[in-house]
N, C-alpha and C positions, 0 to 999 in steps of 0.2 A: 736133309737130316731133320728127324724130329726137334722142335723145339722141349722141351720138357718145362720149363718156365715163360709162360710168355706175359709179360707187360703192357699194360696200353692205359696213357693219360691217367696217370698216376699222379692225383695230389694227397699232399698232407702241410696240416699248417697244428700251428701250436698255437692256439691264442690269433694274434692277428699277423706270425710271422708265416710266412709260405718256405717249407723248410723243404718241400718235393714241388718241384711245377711240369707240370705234364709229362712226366718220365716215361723213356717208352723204351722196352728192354728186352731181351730173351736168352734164353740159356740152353745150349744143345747139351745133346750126352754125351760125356766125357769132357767139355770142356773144362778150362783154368780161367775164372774173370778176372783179374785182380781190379776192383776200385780206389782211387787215386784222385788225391785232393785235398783240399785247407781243411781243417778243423772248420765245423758249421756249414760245410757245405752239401750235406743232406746224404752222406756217404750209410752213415752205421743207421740212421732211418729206414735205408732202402733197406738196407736189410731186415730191421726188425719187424718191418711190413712183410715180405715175402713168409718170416718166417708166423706173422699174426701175432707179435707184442704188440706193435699199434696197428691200429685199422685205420686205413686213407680212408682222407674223404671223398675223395671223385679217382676213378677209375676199375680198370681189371687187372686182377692176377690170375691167370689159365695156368694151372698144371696140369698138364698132357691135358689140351683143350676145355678143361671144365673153370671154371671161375669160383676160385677160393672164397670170395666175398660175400657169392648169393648163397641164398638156400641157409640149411643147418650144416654145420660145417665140425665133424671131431677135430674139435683143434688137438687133443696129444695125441689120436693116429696119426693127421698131417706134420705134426713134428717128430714124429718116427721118419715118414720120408722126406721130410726138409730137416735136416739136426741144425744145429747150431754151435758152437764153441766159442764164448765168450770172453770178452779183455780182462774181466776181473774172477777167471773160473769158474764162480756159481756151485763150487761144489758142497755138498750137506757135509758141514763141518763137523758134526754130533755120529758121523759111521766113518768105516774104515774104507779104505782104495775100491776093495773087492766089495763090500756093498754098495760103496758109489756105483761102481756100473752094473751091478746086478739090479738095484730097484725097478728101474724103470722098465727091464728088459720085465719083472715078474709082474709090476703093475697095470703096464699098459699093455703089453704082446704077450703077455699069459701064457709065459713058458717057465717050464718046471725050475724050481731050483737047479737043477744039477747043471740042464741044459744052460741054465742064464752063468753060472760059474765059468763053464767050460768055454760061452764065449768071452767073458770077462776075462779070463786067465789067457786067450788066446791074444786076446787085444793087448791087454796088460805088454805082454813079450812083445808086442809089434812095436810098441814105442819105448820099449828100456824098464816097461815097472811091473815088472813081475816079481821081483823080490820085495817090494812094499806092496804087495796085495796085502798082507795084514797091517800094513801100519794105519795107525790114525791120521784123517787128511789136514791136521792141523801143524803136524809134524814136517809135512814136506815144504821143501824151497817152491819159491813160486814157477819157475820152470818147472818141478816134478809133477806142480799140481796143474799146469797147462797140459801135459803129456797125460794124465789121469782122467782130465777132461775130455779133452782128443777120445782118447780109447772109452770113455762112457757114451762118447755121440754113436761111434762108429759102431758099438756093442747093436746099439737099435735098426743096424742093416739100413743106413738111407740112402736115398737115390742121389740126393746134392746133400751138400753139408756147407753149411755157411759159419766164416770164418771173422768175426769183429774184431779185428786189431788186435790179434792173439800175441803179437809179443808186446804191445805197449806198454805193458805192467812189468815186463820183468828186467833184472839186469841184463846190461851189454852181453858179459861172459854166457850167458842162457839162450841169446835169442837164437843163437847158429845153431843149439839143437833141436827148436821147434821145428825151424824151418826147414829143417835135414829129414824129419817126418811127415812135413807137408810135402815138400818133394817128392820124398817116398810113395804117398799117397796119388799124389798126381801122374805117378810114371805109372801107377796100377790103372788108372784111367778113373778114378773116382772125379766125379763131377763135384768140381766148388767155386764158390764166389767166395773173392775172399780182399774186406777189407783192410789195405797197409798202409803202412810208411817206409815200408822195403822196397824201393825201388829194386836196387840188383837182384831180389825175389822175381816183385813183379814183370822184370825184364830176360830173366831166364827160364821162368815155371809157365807161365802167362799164355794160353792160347792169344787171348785178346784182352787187354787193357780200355777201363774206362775213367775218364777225366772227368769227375763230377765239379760243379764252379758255384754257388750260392743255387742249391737244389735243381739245378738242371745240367742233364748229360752234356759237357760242352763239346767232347771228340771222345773215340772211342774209336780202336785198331788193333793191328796185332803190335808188338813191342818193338818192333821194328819201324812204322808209322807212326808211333805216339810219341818212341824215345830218341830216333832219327829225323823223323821227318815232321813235324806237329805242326798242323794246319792253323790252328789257334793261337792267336798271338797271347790268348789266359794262358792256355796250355804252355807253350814256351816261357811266361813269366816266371809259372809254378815249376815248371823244371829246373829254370835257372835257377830261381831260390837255392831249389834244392841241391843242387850241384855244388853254389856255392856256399853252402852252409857244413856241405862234407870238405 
């Protein structure tokens, strides 16, 4: 199987803390990653590396074999095929639903209005918000505005879509219907990495689960290995915790 993302000796440090230590990773098509782990242990990093908010200091990111990092590199055509969807929405608070997902689709992919509506409106309906296309994005609960988010990434047609703790911001009563569209998404076969704290997520959606521990992958498997069987006695710690903290 093609890798579409591939990893190798990935560092990144802040200052004099090493927050990635030789990470080494990849992502076939159509997979589920879900990443899993403590607060600080270099989770939502990996991500914003993949997707070029921060640039590592030592290694590669190959999508479909070329290396993200040399050369001139379009970083917003590459986040058309790498989307993202973030914990705190990011959405332009000053436009309405329906030009949240239209901007991007008319500034960077230079397609007509009509066309950029049409998939807006389409998306819009995939995840519940097609009747607040006109509302203002200041108006919606923070669930409406994660489902507005979602449907802006996916408007950009990307290969992977990476996912940073998309429900950590919101209420209890909200998060069962992000994740009802991530679902949704993953049974379409869309490839994503995605950042949680949802275990029963991570263990039902999940091709393969990775256990990040103080910026290095400690075990990684499918959710039957990670959540059954875990080789790492971090791993087993971290699960305990969390086991018993439900």
């Amino acid at each position: 199987m093609e890798n579409i993302i591939k990893i190798n000796h990935l560092r990144k440090h802040f200052g004099n803390l090493e927050v990635l230590n030789d990470i080494e990773f990849h992502v076939d098509k159509g997979e589920v990653i879900t990443i899993i782990g403590s607060s600080g242990s270099g989770k939502s990093t990996l991500l914003r590396c993949i997707n070029l908010l921060e640039r590592p200091d030592e290694g590669e990111i190959l999508y479909h074999g070329k290396d993200i990092l040399k050369g001139t590199m379009d970083i917003n055509h590459h986040r058309t095929k790498i989307g993202m969807v973030f914990q705190s929405f990011n959405l332009f608070n000053n436009k309405n639903v329906l030009d949240n997902c239209m901007i991007g689709q008319i500034k960077v992919l230079k397609r007509s209005k009509e066309e950029a509506m049409q998939k807006a409106m389409y998306y819009l309906e995939k995840v519940g918000m097609k009747e607040f296309a006109h509302a203002g994005s200041t108006q919606l609960s923070g669930g409406q505005k994660q489902r507005v988010a979602i449907a802006r990434a996916l408007c950009m047609d990307p290969e992977v879509l990476l996912f940073d703790e998309p429900t950590s911001a919101l209420d209890p009563e909200m998060v069962g219907g992000i994740l009802d569209v991530m679902k949704q998404l993953a049974d379409e076969g869309l490839t994503m990495i995605v950042v949680t704290h949802e275990m029963q997520f991570a263990k039902e959606v999940s091709t393969r689960v990775v256990f990040m521990d103080k910026g290095v992958i400690a075990e990684e498997g499918t959710p039957k290995q990670l959540f059954e069987e875990p080789k790492e006695e971090r791993t087993r710690e971290f699960l305990g915790r969390y086991i018993s903290s439900r």
